[in-house]
Structure formats: C-alpha cells, structure tokens
C-alpha positions as CSV (number, residue, x, y, z in Angstrom):
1,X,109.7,50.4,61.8
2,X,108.8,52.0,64.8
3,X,111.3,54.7,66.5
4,X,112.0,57.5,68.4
5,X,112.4,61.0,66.5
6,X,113.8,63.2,69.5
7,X,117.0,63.3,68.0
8,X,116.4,63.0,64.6
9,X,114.4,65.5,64.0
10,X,113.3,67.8,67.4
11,X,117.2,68.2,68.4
12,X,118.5,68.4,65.3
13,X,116.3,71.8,64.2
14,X,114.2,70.1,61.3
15,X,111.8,71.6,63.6
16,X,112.1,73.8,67.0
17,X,109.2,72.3,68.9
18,X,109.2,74.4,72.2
19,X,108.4,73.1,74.8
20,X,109.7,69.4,73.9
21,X,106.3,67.6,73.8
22,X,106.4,64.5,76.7
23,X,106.7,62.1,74.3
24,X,106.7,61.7,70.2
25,X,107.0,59.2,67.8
26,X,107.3,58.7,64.4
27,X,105.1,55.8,63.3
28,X,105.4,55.8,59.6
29,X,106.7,56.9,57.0
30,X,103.7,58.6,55.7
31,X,103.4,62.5,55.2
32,X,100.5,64.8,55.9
33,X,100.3,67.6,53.6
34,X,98.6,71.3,55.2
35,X,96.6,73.7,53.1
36,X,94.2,76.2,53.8
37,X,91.7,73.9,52.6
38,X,92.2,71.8,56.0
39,X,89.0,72.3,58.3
40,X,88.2,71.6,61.9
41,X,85.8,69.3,62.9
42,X,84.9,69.3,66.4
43,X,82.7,67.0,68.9
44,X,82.0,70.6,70.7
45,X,81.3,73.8,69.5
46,X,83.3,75.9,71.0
47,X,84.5,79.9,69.8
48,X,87.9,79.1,71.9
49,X,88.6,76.2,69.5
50,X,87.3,78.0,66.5
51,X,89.5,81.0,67.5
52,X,92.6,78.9,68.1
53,X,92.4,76.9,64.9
54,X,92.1,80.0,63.0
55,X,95.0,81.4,64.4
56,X,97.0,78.5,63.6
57,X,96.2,78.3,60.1
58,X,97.2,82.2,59.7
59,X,100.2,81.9,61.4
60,X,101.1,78.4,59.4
61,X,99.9,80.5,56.0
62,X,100.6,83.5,56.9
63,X,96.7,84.9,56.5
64,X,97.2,83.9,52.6
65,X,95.2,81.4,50.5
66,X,97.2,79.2,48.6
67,X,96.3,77.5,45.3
68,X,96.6,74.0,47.1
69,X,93.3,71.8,47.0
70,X,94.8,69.5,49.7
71,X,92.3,68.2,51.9
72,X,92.7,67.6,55.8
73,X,90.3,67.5,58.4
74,X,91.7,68.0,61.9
75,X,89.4,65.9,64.0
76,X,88.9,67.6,67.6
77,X,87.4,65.5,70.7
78,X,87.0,67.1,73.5
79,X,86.2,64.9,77.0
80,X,85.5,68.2,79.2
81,X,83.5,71.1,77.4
82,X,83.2,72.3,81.1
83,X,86.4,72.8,82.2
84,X,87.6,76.5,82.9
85,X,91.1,77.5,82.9
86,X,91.8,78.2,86.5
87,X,95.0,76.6,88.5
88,X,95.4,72.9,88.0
89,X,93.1,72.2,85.0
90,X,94.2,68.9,82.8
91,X,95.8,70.2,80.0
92,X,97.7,67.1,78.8
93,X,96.5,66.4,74.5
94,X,96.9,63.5,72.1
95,X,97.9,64.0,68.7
96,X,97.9,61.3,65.7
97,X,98.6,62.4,62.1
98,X,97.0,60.6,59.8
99,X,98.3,60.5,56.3
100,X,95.8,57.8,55.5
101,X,92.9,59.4,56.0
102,X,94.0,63.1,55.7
103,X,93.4,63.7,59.3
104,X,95.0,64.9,62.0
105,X,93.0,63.4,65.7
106,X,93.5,65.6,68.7
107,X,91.9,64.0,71.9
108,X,92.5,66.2,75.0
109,X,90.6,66.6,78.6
110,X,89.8,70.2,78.0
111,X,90.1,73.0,75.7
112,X,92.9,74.4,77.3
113,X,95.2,70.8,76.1
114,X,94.0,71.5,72.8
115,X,95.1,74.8,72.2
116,X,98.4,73.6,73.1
117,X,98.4,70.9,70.1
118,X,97.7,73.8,67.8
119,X,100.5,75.6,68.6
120,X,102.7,72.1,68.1
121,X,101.0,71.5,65.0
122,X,101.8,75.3,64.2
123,X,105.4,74.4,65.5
124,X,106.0,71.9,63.1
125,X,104.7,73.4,60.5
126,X,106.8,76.3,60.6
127,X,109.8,74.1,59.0
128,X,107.6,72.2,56.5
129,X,103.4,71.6,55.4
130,X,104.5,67.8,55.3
131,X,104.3,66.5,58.6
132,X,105.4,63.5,59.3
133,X,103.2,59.9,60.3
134,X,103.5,61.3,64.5
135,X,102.0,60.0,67.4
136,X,102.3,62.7,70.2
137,X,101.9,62.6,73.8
138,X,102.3,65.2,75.7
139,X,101.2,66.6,79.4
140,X,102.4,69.6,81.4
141,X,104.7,68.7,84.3
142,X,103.7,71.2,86.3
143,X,100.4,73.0,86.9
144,X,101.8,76.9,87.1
145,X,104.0,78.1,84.5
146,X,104.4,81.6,84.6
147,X,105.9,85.7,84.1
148,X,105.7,88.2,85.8
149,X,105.4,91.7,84.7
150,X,105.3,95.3,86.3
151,X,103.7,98.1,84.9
152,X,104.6,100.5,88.3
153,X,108.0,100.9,87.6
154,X,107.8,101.9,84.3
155,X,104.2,101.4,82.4
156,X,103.1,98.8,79.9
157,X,101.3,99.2,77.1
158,X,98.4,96.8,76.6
159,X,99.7,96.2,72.9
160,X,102.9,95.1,74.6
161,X,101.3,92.9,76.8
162,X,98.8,91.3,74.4
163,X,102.4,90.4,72.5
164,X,103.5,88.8,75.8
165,X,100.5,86.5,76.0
166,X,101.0,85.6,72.3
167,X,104.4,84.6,72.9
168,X,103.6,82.6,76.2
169,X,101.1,80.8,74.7
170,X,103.3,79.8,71.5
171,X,105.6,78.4,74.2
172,X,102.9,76.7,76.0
173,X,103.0,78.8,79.4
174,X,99.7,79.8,81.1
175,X,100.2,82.1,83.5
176,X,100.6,86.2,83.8
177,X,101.4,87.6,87.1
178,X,100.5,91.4,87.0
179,X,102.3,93.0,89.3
180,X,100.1,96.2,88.8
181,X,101.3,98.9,91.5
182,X,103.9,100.3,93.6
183,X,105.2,102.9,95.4
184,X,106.4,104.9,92.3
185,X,102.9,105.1,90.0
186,X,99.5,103.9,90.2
187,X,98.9,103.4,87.0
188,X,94.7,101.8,87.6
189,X,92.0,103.7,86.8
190,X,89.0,102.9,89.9
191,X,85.5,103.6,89.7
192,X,85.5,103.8,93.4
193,X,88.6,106.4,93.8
194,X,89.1,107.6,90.9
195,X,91.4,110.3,92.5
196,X,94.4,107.8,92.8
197,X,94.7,107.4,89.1
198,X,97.0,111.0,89.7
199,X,99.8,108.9,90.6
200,X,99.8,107.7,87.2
201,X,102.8,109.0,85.5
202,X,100.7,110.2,83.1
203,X,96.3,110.3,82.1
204,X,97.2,108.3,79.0
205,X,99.7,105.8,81.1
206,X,97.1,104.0,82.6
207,X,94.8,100.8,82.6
208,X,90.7,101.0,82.6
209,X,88.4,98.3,83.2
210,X,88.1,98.0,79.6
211,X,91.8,97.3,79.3
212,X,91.7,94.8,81.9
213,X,89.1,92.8,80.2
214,X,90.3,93.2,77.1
215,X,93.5,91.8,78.3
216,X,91.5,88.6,80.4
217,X,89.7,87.7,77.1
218,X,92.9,87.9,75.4
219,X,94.7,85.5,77.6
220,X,91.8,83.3,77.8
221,X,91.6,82.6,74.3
222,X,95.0,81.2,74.4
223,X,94.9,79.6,77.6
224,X,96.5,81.9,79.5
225,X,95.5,83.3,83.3
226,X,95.8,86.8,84.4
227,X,96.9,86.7,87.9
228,X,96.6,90.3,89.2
229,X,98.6,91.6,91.9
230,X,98.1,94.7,94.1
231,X,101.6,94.3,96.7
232,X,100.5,95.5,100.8
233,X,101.0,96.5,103.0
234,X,105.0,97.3,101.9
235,X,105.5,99.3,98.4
236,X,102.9,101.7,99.4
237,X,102.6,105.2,98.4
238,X,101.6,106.3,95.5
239,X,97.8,106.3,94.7
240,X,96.9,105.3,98.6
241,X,98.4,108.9,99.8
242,X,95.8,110.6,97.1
243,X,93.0,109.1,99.0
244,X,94.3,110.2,102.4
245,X,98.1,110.9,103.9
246,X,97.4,108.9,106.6
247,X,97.2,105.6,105.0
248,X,100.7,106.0,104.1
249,X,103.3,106.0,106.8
250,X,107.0,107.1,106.2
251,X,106.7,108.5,102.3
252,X,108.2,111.6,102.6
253,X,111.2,109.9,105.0
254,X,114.8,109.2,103.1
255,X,114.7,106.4,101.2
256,X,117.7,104.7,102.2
257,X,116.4,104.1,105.7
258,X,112.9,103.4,105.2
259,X,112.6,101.4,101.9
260,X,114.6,99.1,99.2
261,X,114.4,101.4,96.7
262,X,112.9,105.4,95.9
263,X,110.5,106.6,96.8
264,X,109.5,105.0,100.1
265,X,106.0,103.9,102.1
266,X,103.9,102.0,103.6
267,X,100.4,101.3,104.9
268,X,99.3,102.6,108.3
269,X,98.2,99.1,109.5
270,X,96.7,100.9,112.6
271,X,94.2,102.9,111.0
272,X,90.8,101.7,110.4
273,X,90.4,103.3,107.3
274,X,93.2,102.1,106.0
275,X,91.4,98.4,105.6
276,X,88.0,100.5,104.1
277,X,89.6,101.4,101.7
278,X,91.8,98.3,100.6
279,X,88.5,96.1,100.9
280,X,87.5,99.3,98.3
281,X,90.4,98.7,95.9
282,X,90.6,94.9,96.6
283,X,86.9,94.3,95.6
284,X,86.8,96.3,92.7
285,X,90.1,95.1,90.7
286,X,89.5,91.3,91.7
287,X,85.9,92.0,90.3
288,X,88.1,92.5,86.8
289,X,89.9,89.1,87.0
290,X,87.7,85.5,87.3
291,X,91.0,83.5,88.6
292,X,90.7,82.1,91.6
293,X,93.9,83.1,92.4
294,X,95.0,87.0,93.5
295,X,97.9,88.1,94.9
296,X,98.2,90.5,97.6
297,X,102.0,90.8,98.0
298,X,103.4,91.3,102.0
299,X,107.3,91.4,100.7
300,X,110.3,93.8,101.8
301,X,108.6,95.4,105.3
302,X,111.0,97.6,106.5
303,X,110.7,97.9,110.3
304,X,112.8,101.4,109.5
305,X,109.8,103.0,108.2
306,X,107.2,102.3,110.6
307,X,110.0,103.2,113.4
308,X,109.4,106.7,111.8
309,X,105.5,106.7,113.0
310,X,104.9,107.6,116.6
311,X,101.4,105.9,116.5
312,X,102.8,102.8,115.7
313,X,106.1,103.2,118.2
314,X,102.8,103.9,120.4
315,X,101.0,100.6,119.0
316,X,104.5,98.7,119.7
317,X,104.7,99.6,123.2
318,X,100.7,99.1,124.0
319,X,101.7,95.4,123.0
320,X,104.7,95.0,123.6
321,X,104.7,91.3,123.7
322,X,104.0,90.9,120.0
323,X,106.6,93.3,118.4
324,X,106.6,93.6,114.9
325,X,105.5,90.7,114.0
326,X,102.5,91.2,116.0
327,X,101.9,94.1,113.6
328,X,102.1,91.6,110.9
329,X,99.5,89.7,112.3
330,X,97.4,92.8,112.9
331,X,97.6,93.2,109.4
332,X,96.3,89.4,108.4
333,X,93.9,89.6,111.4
334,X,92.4,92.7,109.7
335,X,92.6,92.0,105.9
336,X,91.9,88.0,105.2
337,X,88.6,88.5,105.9
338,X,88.6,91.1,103.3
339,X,90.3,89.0,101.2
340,X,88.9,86.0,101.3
341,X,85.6,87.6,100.4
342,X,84.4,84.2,97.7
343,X,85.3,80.6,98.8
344,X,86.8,80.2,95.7
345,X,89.5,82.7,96.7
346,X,93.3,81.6,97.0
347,X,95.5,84.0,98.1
348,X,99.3,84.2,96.6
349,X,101.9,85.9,99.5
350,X,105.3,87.0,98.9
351,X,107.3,84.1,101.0
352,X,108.8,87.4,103.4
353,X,105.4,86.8,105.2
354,X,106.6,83.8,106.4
355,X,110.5,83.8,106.6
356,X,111.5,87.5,107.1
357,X,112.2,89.0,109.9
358,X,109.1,90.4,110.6
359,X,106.9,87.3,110.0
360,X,103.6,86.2,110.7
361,X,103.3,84.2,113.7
362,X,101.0,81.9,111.8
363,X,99.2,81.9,108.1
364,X,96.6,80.3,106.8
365,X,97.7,76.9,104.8
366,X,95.7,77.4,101.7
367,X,98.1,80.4,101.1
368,X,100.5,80.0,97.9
369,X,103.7,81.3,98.9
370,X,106.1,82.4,96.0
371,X,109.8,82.2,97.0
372,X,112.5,84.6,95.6
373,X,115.1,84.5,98.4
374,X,117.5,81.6,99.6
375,X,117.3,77.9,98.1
376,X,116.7,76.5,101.3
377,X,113.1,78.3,101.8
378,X,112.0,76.3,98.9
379,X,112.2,73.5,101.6
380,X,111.1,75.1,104.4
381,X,107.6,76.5,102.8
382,X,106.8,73.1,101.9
383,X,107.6,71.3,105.1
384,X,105.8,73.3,106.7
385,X,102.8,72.3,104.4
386,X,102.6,75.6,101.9
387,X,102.6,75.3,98.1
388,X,105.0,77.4,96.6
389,X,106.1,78.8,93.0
390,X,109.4,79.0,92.5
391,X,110.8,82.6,91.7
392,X,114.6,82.1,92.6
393,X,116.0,85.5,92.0
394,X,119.4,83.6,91.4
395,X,118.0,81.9,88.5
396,X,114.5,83.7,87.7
397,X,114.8,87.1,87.9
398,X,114.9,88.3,83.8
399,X,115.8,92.0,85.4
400,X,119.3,91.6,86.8
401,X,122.9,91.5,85.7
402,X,122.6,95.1,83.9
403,X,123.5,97.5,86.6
404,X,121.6,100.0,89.0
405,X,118.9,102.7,87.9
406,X,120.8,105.3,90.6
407,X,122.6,107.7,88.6
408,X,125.5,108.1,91.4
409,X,126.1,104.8,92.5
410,X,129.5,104.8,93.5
411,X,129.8,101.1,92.8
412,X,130.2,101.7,89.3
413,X,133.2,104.6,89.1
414,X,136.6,103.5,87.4
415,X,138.3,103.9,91.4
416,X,135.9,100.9,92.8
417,X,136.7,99.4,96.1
418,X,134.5,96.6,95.7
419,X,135.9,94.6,92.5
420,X,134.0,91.8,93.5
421,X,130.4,94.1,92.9
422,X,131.4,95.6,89.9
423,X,133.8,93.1,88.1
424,X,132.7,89.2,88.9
425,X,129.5,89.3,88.0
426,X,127.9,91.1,90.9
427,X,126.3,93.8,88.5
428,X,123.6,94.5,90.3
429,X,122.0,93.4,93.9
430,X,120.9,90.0,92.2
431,X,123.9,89.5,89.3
432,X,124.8,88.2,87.2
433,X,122.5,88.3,84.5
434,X,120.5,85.1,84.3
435,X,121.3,83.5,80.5
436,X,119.1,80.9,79.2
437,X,121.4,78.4,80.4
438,X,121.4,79.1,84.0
439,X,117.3,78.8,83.8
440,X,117.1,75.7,81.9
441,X,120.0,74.2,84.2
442,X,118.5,74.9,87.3
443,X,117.4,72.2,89.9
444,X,116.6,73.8,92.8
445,X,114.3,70.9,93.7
446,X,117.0,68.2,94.1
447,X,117.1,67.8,98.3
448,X,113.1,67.7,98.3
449,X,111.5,64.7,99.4
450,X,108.3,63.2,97.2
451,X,106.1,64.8,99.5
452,X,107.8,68.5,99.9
453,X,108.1,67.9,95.6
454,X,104.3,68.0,95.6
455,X,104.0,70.9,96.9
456,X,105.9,72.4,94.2
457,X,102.9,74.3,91.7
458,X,105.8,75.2,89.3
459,X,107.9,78.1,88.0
460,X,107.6,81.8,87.6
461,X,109.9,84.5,86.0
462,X,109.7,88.0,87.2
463,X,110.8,90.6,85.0
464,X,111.0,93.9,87.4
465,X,110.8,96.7,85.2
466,X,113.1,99.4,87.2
467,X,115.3,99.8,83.8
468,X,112.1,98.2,81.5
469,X,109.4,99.6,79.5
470,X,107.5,98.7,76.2
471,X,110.0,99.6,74.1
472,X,112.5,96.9,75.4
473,X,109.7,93.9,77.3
474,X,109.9,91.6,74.6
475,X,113.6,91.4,74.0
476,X,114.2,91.5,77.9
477,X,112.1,88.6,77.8
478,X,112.2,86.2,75.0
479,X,113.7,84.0,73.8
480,X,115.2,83.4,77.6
481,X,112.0,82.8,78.9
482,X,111.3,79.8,76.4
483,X,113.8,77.4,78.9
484,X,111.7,78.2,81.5
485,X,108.8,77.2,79.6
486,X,110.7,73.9,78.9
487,X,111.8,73.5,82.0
488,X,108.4,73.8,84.1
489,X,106.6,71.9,80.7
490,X,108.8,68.7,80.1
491,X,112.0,69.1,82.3
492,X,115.6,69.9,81.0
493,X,116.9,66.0,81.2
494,X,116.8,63.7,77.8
495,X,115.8,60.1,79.0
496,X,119.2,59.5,80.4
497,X,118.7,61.8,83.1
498,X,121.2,63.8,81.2
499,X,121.2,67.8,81.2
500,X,119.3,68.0,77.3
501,X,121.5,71.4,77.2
502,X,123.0,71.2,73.7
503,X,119.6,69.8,72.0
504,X,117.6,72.5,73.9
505,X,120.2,75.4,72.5
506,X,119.7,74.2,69.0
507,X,115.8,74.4,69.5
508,X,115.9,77.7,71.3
509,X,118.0,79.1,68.2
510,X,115.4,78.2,65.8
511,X,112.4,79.0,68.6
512,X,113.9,82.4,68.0
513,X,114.1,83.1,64.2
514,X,110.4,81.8,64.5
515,X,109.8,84.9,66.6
516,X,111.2,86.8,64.3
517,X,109.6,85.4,61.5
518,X,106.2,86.5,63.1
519,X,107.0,89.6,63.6
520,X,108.1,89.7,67.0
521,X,111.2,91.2,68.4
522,X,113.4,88.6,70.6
523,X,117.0,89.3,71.7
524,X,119.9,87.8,69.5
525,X,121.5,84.9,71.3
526,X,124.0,84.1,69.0
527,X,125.9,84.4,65.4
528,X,123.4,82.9,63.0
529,X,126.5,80.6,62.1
530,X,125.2,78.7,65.3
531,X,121.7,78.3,63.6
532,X,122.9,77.0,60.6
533,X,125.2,75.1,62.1
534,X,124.0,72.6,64.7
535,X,126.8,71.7,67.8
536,X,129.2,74.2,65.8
537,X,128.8,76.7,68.9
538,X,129.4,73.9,71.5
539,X,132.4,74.3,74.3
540,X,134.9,71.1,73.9
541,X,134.2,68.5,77.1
C-alpha cells in the first residue's frame, strides 16, 4: 500500500527533515540500511559531488568506520554537468531508495539539486541508518533564499562565517549577502588602497583576498552564493575619508542630524574623484566574487547631511529644478556605467532608491530591488516591473527586539514616558523580536496578483550586527532562520492550505538538537519536555 508519510513520520519527529521536501512518499515497506561501505557512483565526475558525498557520510558516521559490511551504492545522474550556481539555476532532485537493489538513485538537473539530496539523505539519517522504501520529490519554490550578514558593525571571523554556510546549506538555503562596510570600520584589505584597511578596528580584524576566496570556494562546494555588498553612496565614512576627506561629506557633523545612527557620512557625489575611486574599489572586490549579482546599496540618504556641504547647497541651486533627487540621479548617471562594467552584471539596490524621499527619477529595470520598509512596497516594486527580495524588517530582521546600542537612551529609564516603546514590544526601532513563528507565518504576498508574484526572487534575512559579533552569530541566527528556509523552500501551508505551524515546531525542535549534535551552537527554543513530547507545548484552540 501506497501512502503519504508527512504526518507519520516528517511531523511527528521520527525525523526533522528541514526544509520539508515538495513531496515524499513511502512506497514500501522495505528498509535501506547505511554504512560506510556505501559508495558513490556517478554519470559525471565531479570534485563538488565527491566533496558533498563525503561530507554526508562523515556527518551521518561521524568520520568513524564502523564494522558494518552493508553494501549500498548511491547512484548519481546528473542531466547538466555545465550548470553554474548563479541566480535561478534548477536545483529541484529526485530521490528513490532502493532496498532491492541496495541503491539509493538521485537524478537532478544540476549539481547544485544534488547536494541538496545529500543533505536530506544526511537528514534522515540523523534519526536512523534504515531508511525507509521513499520516493522524494522535491524543488525549491523560490530562486533566492538568503542571510544577510555585516561584518562593519562589529567584525566576523571567517571561521564564523564558514559555520554560517554550513548551516545554510544543511537547511537547503543558497544565498550569503555580505554586507561588507559601513560607516563605522572598513574592515577589507585592497591592493589598490591599501591605506583604507586603517579603518579596520583592528590589522588582525580584517578580510584579504585570500579570505574572500577562501570563503567563495567554501560556499560553492555546498551550493551556496556569496553576494557581496559595498552600501553608496549613504553609510560612508570610514575607509573612503583615508583616501581623501573630500569624498566624504558631513563625517565630522552630529550624528543625530546627519545620519541613522554614529558615526555619520556620505559620499561627495559632486566630486569627480569620488567615482575614480569607487570604479577602484568596485572593480577590485567584484573581481573576488564570480556571481553575477553585486550589491551596491543606495539606502537611508539623509538630505540633513549633504545640507551641511556648501558645494552641494551650490550644486542644488545650479539646478534647481532637480532637487535632491536630481542628486540621486547624478549619482546613477555617474556610477552604472561603472557598475555595469560585464553584461553579466545585475545590480541589487536598497528599495530607498526608488521609494524614499529622495528617489531616482528613473532606474534601470534589470535592477533587483530588496524591500525592508512598508508591506505595500512589496507591490509597488513589482508593478512597476522590478524584481524584488523580500527583507520585511517586521518579519525579517534577526537583529531587533533586544534594545538600543546607545548607552543613555532615555527610552529605557524606570521613569519612561513612552510605555508603548519600552513595554509593548516596541524594544527597539523595529520590535518586537521576530520569533520563528512570526517568520514562518508570514504572507506578505497575499494581495499580489500572478504577475506582480513573479516577480517575487524570494526571501532574505538580515542580521545587523550593531549588538552582534562572532561570539553570538550563530545563536542570533539559528535555529530561527530554519522557517525562513522552509518558508522560501516549500511554503508554511500543509496541503489543506492550512498554516503547517504545529508540524513545523516539532521539526524545528529536532532541526535544533541536530545542530547541536554537530557541534554547532543554536539558541534554545524551548524546555526539551517539548522535544520529547510532540503537541505537549501547543496553546489550546
């Protein structure tokens, strides 16, 4: 008899497969055993599937050779030997295990689709080395699934990063946005200015080129894309004033009036040299990253701050028709060119480029723009013909909900006049802190027509790290990160249409001890009495 094993065995926590695979089926009642005898065999040779296939067994044996002389042969084709992990690439996989013939057969489009059966295969096996008669089918629902990270506000260790992309990649997501510098510390070593490294906040807290390939490679081999970002002409100041003062205008100003947050700047968008030396910095660290994809930033430009410059209050009145918006568009004028220097080239934008005050008066519609603000722009960047990734900072943003980084902030004092800040949730400037629940049940898509939906290249986390470091990335991270990872995989709704929430907790809980189990460091999201007790935890209807 044929059936169905979602909730048999994949809600009930026999197994925590994370994402929930597309489809699955149990269509015997055979069993598969695994031993370190198993072997690949492959109709390509290829050292990404050799790499991958070793790393599942170690993780599935924990790098130990058992006494077991079980035979199984997972047998690999491959339709696309070609294909390179860049944005859109198929990365749907087939799985059939074979209890028959002592076989597991993996077909997939790419590579890239069968890495991700490993780490299924690696999934189930975590609970048992029997695996059950399974036919799996199984195909990403969107094409960008993503974190972001930012190693300007506080620096990153590359070992703390390579955990990231090990996690990600267990969880089946394939994208890193690096959200490299910022007005507090340029933490990037350059060939070609090697002087602006001194905003580091110190020589050993920064990134070479050999970090940043080190890092690519590492991402690569587990399907993973760095996306690199260098934010412009906004969160400017340190690094670009090393090279010359005046590329930065307003960094010595007060901070309050000029920028979101200390210290302040921005680029002087008037002065030629100013777009030398980006097309300098720009050709240099996208030489380090072979995505097609880079982005360049263009959020949170504070009029403020260049109303502190008298050549551009000068500049304003000389065209005074275009305002500040007109600046904007002095900046694009200037710096597409630049950065749109191979065909191949798509740019990524902060959506403030398009819907902020100061605005572009028009953009380029192979531009990605990623949305962070209201709802509604979700709708608007599409109508107007943009793709977008989805970054809601009321469901996305891993950072908020734990306070403010200013030490006097008289939001926080026992005689607050604002309960509604300090008390109900509003904990910080995006509040309240965004549980795993409020990112797997979030549907911000709902009111978009088929065509604005298509638009839609998926989902991305940021994780600002004002109050993050090394010490604390993983846990600030995972296991809440997982739902989105569900969420942008398979969806959050069983094949009722029904919020999955309860079947996705159980999974998550076990998703987590799994972490733990190899060595990794997630956050606690509940008693283990929840673990060991499936729909224990549960709130009564």
């Amino acid at each position: 008899m044929r059936f169905l094993i979602y909730a048999l065995a994949i809600y009930s926590g026999a197994f925590a497969l994370v994402p929930a695979p597309t489809y699955v089926e149990q269509v015997g009642r055979g069993h598969l055993k695994l031993s370190t005898a198993c072997s690949l065999n492959s109709n390509i040779l290829d050292p990404i599937l050799l790499q991958g296939f070793d790393r599942m067994m170690s993780a599935i044996f924990d790098d130990t050779i058992t006494l077991d002389s079980s035979v199984c042969v997972f047998d690999v084709c491959v339709e696309d030997a070609q294909a390179e992990l860049q944005l859109g690439v198929d990365e749907s996989y087939e799985v059939r295990v074979m209890p028959q013939t002592s076989s597991l057969e993996i077909s997939a489009k790419t590579r890239w689709g069968v890495l991700h059966s490993f780490t299924t295969i690696q999934q189930l096996a975590a609970s048992s080395l029997f695996l059950q008669e399974l036919h799996i089918q199984d195909t990403p629902l969107h094409p960008h699934r993503g974190l972001m990270i930012d190693s300007a506000r506080n620096y990153l260790t590359v070992d703390s990063i390579l955990e990231q992309l090990d996690i990600m990649a267990l969880s089946k997501m394939n994208t890193l946005h690096w959200h490299l510098v910022d007005s507090q510390s340029w933490p990037i070593v350059l060939t070609s200015y090697p002087e602006m490294a001194l905003d580091a906040y110190s020589r050993h807290e920064v990134y070479t080129r050999t970090d940043f390939n080190a890092i690519v490679a590492y991402g690569r081999q587990r399907g993973i894309r760095i996306i690199p970002e260098i934010d412009m002409p906004g969160h400017a100041r340190a690094g670009w004033r090393r090279n010359d003062a005046e590329l930065v205008i307003c960094g010595d100003t007060i901070w309050e009036e000029t920028s979101v947050e200390p210290p302040p700047g921005q680029l002087n968008l008037i002065l030629d040299k100013t777009y030398d030396v980006v097309e300098d910095v720009y050709s240099e660290v996208s030489s380090a990253f072979p995505d097609n994809l880079f982005h360049v930033g263009c959020d949170e430009i504070s009029v403020g701050c260049y109303n502190t410059s008298s050549s551009i209050r000068n500049w304003l009145k000389s065209n005074s028709n275009r305002g500040f918006s007109g600046l904007i568009d002095h900046w694009l004028d200037k710096a597409l060119p630049i950065f749109n220097n191979t065909e191949a080239r798509r740019l990524i934008m902060w959506e403030d480029v398009l819907l902020s005050d100061i605005n572009a008066s028009s953009l380029p519609k192979d531009v990605i723009l990623q949305s962070w603000r209201e709802h509604s722009n979700i709708q608007q960047i599409a109508t107007r013909g943009y793709d977008v990734i989805i970054s809601s900072s009321s469901f996305l943003y891993l950072d908020c909900g734990v306070g403010t980084f200013f030490t006097n902030d008289p939001r926080y004092v026992e005689n607050v006049t604002n309960h509604d800040w300090n008390y109900n949730g509003r904990d910080s400037w995006c509040g309240p802190y965004k549980t795993w629940q409020r990112i797997y049940s979030m549907n911000v898509t709902a009111s978009l027509t088929e065509t604005e939906k298509s638009h839609v290249l998926g989902y991305e986390a940021p994780l600002w790290s004002e109050q993050v470091d090394s010490n604390v990335l993983t846990q600030k991270l995972w296991p809440r990160a997982a739902a989105l990872a569900e969420l942008s995989w398979s969806g959050n709704l069983n094949e009722a249409g029904q919020l999955r929430l309860d079947d996705f907790g159980s999974r998550l809980l076990a998703f987590r001890e799994y972490l733990v189990r190899l060595g990794h460091h997630p956050a606690p999201l509940a008693p283990k009495y929840c673990l060991q007790n499936p729909g224990a935890c549960t709130v009564a209807a």
